[in-house]
C-alpha positions, -999 to 999 in steps of 0.1 A, spaced: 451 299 -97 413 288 -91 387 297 -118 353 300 -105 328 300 -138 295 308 -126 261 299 -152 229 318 -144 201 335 -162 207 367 -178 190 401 -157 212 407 -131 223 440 -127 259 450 -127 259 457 -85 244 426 -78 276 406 -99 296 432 -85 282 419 -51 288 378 -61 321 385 -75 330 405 -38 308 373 -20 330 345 -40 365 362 -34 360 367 2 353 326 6 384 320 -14 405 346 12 389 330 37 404 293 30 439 313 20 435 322 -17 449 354 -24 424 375 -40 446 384 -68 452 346 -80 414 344 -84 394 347 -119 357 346 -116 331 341 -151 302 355 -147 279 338 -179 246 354 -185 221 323 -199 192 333 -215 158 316 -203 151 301 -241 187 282 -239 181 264 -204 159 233 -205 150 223 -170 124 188 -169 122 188 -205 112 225 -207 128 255 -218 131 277 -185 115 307 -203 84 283 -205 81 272 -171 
């Protein structure tokens, strides 16, 4: 059973990860996973708790 745990900043609305979660099932049907056997994370990151080049994202 794949687990697909996706990180990203927090803001997205609940149809747009509605909209990933449809997007990332329908590549896993696509190479034969049922969609059933598939668990998707969705992880909302806040900006202060990514660092990106030695920065925090929410100061870039």
């Amino acid at each position: 059973m794949p687990v697909v745990i996706v990180e990203m900043y927090e803001g997205r609305t609940i149809d747009q990860k509605r909209t990933l979660v449809e997007g990332i099932t329908a590549a896993f049907v696509k190479i034969g996973v049922p969609p059933e056997a598939l668990q998707i994370i969705l992880k909302d990151v806040p900006k202060h708790n990514w660092g990106m080049g030695g920065k925090l994202a929410s100061e870039r």
